[in-house]
N, C-alpha and C positions, 0 to 999 in steps of 0.2 A: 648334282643338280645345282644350276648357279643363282643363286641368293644376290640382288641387286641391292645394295647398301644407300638406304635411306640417309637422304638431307634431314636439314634442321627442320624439326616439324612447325608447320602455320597450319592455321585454319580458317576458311572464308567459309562466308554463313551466303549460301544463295538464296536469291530470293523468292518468295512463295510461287509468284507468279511465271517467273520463267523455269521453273522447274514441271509445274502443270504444262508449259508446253510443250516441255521436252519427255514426259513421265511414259509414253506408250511408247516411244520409239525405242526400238531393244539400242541399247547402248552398245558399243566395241570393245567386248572382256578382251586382253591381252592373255588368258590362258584357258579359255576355250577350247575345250577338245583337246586340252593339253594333259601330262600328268601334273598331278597337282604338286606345286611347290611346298618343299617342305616347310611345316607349320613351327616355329620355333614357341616355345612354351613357356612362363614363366613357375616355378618348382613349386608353389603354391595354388590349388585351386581358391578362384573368388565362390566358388558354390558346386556341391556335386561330392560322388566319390571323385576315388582315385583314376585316372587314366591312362591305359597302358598302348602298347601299344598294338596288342592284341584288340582293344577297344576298337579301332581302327581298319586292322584287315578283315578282309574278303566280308567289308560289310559297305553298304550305301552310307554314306553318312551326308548328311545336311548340317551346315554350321554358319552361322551367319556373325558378321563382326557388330556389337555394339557398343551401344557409348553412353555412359551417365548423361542427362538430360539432351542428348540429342531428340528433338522432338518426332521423330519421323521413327526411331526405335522406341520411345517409351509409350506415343499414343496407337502407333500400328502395330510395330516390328515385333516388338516384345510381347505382347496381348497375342498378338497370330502365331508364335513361336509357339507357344504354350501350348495352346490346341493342338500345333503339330507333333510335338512332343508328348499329349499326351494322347495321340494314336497310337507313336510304335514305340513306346515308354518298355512294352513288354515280348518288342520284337527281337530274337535274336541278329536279325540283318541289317537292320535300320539302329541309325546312330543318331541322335537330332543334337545339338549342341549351340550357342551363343560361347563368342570368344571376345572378351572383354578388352576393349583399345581404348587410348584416350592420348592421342597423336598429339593433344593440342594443350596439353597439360602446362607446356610456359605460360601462358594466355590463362591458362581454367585452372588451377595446381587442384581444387576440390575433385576435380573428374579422377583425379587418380589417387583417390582416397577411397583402399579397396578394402578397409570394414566398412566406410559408409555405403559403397556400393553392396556390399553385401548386406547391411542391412534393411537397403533399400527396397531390391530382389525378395526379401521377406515378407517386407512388408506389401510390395505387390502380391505375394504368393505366385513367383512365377518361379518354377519349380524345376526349369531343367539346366542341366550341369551347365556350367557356365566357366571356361578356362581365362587366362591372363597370358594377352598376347607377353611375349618377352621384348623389353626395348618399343615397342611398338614395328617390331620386326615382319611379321606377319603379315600384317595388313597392309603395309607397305607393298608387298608384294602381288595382290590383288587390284587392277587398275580396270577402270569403267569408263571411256571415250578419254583414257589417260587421268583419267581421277580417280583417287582413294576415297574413300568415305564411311559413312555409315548411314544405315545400315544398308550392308550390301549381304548377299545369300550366294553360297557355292554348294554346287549339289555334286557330288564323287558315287562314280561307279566304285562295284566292289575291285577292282584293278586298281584303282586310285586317279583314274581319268575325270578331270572337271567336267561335265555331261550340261551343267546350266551355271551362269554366273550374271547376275542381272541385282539391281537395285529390289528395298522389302520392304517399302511401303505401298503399294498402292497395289489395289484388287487386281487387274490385268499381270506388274509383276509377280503376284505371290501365286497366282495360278499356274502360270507360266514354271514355276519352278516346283510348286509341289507336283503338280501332272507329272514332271520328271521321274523328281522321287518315285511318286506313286507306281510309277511305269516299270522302274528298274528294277525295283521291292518285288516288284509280282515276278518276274521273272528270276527271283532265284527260291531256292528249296527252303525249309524253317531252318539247313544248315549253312546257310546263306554261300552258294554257288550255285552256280551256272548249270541249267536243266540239259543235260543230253538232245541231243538233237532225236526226230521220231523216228521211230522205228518199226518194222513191221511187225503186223500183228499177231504173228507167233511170237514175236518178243516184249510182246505188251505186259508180260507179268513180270519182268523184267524192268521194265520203265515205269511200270505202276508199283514196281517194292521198292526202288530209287526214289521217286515222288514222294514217299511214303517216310524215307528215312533210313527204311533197312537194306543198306547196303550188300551185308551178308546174303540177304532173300535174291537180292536182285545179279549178284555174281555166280550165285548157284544156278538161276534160273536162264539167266544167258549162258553157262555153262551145260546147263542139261541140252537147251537148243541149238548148241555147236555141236555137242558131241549125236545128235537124235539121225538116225538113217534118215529119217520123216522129213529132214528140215530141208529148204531149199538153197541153193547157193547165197539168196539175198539174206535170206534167216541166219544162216552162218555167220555171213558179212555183216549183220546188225550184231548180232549177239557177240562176237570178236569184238567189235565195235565197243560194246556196252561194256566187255570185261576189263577193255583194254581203258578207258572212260572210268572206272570202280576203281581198278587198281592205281592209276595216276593220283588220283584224288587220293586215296589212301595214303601214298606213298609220300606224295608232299605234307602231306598231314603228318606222318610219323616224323619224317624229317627235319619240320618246323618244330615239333614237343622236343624232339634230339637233341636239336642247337639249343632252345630253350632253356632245356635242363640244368645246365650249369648257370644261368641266370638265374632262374628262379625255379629251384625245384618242386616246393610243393606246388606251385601252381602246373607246372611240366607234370607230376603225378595227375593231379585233380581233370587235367584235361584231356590225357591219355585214356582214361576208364572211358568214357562217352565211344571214344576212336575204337578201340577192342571190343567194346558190345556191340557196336553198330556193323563194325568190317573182320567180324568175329573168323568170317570163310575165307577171306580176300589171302592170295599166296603175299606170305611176310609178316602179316599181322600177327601168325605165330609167335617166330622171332622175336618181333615186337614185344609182344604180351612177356616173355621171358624174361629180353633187358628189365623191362618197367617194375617185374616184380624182384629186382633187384635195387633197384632204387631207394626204399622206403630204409635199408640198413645200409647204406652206401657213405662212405665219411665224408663226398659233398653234402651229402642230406642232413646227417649230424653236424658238417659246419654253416649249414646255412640256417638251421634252426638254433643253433646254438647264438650265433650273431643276431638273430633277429629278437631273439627276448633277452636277451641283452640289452638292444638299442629298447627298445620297448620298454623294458623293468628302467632306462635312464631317465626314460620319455617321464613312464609316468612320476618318478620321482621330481625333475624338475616342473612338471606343470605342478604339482603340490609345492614345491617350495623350489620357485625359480630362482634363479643366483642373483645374491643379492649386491654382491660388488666386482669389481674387477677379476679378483681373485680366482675368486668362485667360478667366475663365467671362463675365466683361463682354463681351470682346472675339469669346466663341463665341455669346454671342447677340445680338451688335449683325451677325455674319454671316449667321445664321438669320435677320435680320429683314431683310436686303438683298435674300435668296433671296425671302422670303413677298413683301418691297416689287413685286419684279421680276416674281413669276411671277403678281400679280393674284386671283381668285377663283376658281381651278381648285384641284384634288386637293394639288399640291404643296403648294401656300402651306396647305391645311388641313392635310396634314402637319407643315410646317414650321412651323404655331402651337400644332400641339398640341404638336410638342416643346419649343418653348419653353415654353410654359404648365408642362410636366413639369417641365424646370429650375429656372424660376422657383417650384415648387411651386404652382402655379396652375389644378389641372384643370378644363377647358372641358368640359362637356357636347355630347354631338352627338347627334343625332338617327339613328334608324333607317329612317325614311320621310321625311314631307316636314319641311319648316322649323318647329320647335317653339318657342311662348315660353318662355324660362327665367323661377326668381322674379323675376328683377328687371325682367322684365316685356320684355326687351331681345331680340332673334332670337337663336336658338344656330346654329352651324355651321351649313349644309347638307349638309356633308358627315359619313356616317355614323362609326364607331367606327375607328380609328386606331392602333394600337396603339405608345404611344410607347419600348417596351423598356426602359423603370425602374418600379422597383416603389414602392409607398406602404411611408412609413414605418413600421414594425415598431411595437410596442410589447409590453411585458412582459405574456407572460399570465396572467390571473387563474385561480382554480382553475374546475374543468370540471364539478363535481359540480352545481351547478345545471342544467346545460344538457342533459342528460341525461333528454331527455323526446322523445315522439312526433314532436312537431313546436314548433317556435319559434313562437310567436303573441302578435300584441296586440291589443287590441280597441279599437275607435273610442275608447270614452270614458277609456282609459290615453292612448289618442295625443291626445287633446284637454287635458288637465290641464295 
């Protein structure tokens, strides 16, 4: 997917009043109905757990780009984020997020002072995970009648199609875009995919144990209505339907925890149990359930939890007693790189480079979906946003009295100069 390489970033501040006039009219998103462009991440969250990239799939996600005193995200953007955040805080389908930019950082260097941003977020109590565009990478790639800005809102089907992309201040846009959400959410199951199409009503106990979650109930029950003398050629044809609909879904399921597994296994374990009780009937899931209980004494399994309390027992040794000179700091990441050497191409060792990358001052880009090219044209991580618990460096803030506008925006041909 191709990443457009951001100019030197400016920032104009528009004016209150031509922005009111232009505020109802839906602007011209550049990926609209498109798949969403990979979101490049920086290896530390400014707020939140951790995010994977499981976080991501076969789920709606809403994320809107904001910005330290941009006024159009601190007095609207931010406060209506919350709220929406704390609807589906406890949906499996729904993902609400704010992604932290500050394009204009030559001009403002304070905006990308990301413990005071986090601090700040505190002190709001605005509570949902909040990521660090990388480079100001991201947002670059989101344009609205050919402008960046903030705060701007992208709503993603669970496919990863951008479904809404419009400005997030003002009542008419944020309708316009939660209705989205609202719309797409109801439309999938609590395990967040796509409802079967309806079927006839001998097959209705069949679509009402899918509804329900129990996949197994609902394979048996299209299987009893295929196999019934009783059923009619359309019953058959629904119920093939439904079995053929169960078993797909299963099957990408097992197959995504499969590649998983050498990533990150226990997480690949923990996800699997859910898969085996629910498509307990489904042909394969057998199989399945067999591999999985081979896993738990498997010698990836022994090296991946070996490497991981490892980095962990170093972790907590240097936040107790950080390195206090050159040396020291030499000799902390010539260990972090024995751990990443050992543990190979799984979770840990991305862990374990993004922290070094931190120390070194060196932040890695990682991806939110699949494998993204960086500028330099080279693979980023695979694995998603990481959060390495040191913040970027501060810098003295300039005065604020510019910044003091609707929304922070630049327009293609300031970011081309």
């Amino acid at each position: 997917m191709p990443v457009r390489i951001p100019a030197i970033a400016l920032c104009c501040a528009l004016l209150a009043g031509a922005l009111a006039a232009q505020r109802h009219k839906q602007p011209k998103s550049n990926v609209l109905n498109e798949p969403c462009p990979e979101l490049l991440l920086a290896p530390e969250m400014v707020q939140g757990a951790t995010l994977t990239q499981d976080d991501f799939e076969n789920r709606v996600v809403f994320f809107m780009f904001y910005r330290r005193d941009c006024a159009g995200c601190e007095k609207v953007a931010m406060p209506r984020l919350q709220q929406l955040y704390e609807r589906y805080k406890d949906s499996r389908c729904v993902l609400v997020l704010a992604i932290n930019t500050s394009f204009d950082r030559e001009d403002y260097p304070h905006v990308a002072d990301i413990e005071q941003t986090r601090k700040h977020l505190q002190r709001m109590r605005w509570e949902m995970p909040v990521a660090l565009d990388f480079e100001d990478l991201s947002v670059e790639m989101f344009e609205l009648d050919e402008v960046i800005g903030t705060p701007q809102a992208v709503v993603l089907d669970q496919h990863g199609t951008v479904r809404a992309h419009d400005w997030y201040s003002d009542e008419r846009e944020w309708e316009k875009l939660e209705a989205t959400l609202d719309r797409l959410a109801m439309n999938l199951n609590c395990d967040c995919h796509r409802m079967p199409r309806e079927v006839t009503l001998r097959c209705k106990g069949s679509y009402d144990a899918f509804k329900a979650g129990d996949y197994s109930k609902a394979w048996q029950e299209a299987d009893d209505v295929e196999r019934s003398g009783a059923s009619s050629d359309k019953d058959k044809a629904d119920a093939g339907y439904m079995k053929e609909f169960i078993e797909t879904l299963a099957r990408r399921r097992i197959e995504k925890i499969e590649d998983d597994f050498y990533y990150d296994p226990v997480n690949a374990l923990e996800r699997a149990k859910p898969v085996i009780e629910k498509f307990g009937a489904v042909p394969g899931v057998k199989d399945f359930s067999d591999r999985v209980g081979k896993w738990k004494d498997s010698d990836t399994m022994a090296g991946f939890v070996k490497a991981r309390d490892d980095f962990e027992r170093l972790e907590g040794a240097a936040r107790k007693a950080p390195p206090a000179d050159d040396a020291a700091k030499a000799k902390y990441i010539e260990d972090l790189r024995a751990i990443a050497k050992r543990a190979g191409n799984n979770s840990v060792a991305a862990r374990v480079n993004s922290r070094i990358a931190t120390v070194e001052g060196k932040p890695q880009a990682a991806v939110s979906r699949a494998t993204q090219k960086s500028r330099s044209g080279e693979g980023a991580s695979r694995v998603a946003v990481k959060p390495s618990g040191a913040s970027s460096e501060s810098s003295a803030p300039k005065a604020k009295t510019e910044l003091q506008a609707s929304r922070s925006t630049r327009s293609r041909a300031e970011r081309t100069k």
